[in-house]
N, C-alpha and C positions, 0 to 999 in steps of 0.2 A: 728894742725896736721902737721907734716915735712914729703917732699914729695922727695921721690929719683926716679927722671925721667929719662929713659935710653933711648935713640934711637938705632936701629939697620937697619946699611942702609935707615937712616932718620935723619934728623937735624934735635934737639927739638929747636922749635922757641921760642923765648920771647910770641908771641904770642899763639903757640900751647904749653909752659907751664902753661901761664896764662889759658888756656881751661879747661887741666886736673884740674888743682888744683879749680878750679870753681867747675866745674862737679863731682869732687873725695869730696870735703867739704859738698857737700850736707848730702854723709852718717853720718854726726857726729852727725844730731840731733838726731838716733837714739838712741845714748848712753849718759850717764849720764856724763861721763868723757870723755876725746879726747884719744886717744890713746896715751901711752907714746914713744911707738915706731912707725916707721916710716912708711907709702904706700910706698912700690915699684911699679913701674908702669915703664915698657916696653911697647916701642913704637915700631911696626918692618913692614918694606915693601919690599916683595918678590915678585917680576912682578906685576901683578894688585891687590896685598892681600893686605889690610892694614890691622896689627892684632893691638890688644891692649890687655896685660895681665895685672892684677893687686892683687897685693896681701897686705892686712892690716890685723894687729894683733889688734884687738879690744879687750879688756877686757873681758875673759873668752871664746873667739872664732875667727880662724883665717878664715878668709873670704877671697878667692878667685876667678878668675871667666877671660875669655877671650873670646874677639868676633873678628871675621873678617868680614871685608866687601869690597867695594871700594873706600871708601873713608874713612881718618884719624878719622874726628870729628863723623863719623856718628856711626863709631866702639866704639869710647869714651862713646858715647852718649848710644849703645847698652849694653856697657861693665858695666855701672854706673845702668840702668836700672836693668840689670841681679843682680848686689850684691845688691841692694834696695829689688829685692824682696825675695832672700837669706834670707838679715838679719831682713824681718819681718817675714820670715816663722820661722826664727828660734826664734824670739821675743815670738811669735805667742805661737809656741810649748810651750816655758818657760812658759808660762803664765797659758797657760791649765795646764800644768802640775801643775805647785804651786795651783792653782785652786781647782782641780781635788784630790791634796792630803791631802788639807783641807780637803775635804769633801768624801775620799776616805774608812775612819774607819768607818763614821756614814751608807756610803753604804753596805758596807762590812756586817756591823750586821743587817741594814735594808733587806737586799734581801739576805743575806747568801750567795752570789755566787761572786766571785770579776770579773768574765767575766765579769757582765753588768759593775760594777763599773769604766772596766776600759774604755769602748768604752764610749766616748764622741756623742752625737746626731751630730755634725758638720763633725768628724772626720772618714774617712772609721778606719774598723774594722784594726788591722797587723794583716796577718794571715801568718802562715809558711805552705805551700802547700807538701813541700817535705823536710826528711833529709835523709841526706846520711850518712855514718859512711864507713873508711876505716883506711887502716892501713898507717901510714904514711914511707916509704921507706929508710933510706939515699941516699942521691944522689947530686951530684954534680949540680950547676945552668944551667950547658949548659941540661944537659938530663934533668931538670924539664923542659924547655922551650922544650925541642925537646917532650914529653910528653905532654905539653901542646899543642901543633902544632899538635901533633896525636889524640887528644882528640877532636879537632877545639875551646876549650874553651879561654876566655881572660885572665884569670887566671888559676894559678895553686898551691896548697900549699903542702910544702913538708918538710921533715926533712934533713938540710943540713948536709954531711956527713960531710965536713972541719969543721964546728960548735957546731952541734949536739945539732942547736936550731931549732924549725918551722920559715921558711921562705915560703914570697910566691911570685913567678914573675908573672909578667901582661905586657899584651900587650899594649906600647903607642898606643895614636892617628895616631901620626908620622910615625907607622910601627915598631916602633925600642923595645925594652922591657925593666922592668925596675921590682927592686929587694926591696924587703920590709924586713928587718929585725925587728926584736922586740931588744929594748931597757932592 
């Protein structure tokens, strides 16, 4: 795997790239092939934060994940943990599923009902508790956020009036907000 390390307000040391790239190689054994494309991995320190984000395109899912802490390796060390258990839950999922769809027809006609079929004895239930239904408005991004901000929600989806596709903005972490369009 090829590894693109960024510092921000930090030197990446010979030493602290030899870290990452220890610590980021661990996730390969989970896939059968190494990825063809490359980890990104920012390294950044803002008064006593040291964060670490890291993002890898793995074969058929891009895995992402960031941690701060006080210190450099300890963030590394948190940050590799976090996408380790990412990529088994989602290993995990695959697996039930392919499983699960084997044997999902002979349930189906054995109990007549696909509910049971699909709840796994390991797995809670999904359930959908509430839907809403509403008309979608045109509106420009600044009033879906100002709508969003009177609503107090993180999100908001709406029908852009410039586009006259569904878009939906979301509040970062950071404070600041950020705009999803469909492809």
């Amino acid at each position: 795997m090829n590894y693109v390390i960024r510092g921000n307000n930090i030197e990446v040391t010979e030493a602290l790239r030899g870290f990452v790239e220890k610590k980021i190689s661990r996730l390969e054994k989970y896939f059968d092939t190494p990825p063809s494309a490359a980890a990104h991995i920012t390294l950044s320190v803002t008064r006593d934060e040291h964060k670490v984000e890291v993002t890898i395109p793995f074969p058929g899912v891009l895995v992402r994940a960031e941690e701060k802490s006080t210190d450099m390796y300890a963030s590394i060390d948190l940050v590799v943990d976090k996408l380790e258990r990412q990529i088994r839950k989602y290993k995990t999922k695959i697996n039930r599923k392919l499983r699960r769809e084997g044997s999902l027809r002979s349930q189906i006609y054995k109990n007549g009902n696909t509910a049971d079929a699909l709840v796994d004895e390991e797995d809670e239930p999904i359930e959908v508790v509430r839907t809403k239904r509403f008309h979608l408005k045109p509106m420009d991004v600044e009033e879906a956020i100002m709508k969003m901000e009177m609503l107090g929600h993180n999100f908001f989806v709406f029908s852009n009036a410039e586009t006259d596709e569904v878009n939906v903005v979301y509040r970062r972490k950071d404070g600041r907000y950020g705009l999803i369009e469909l492809e």
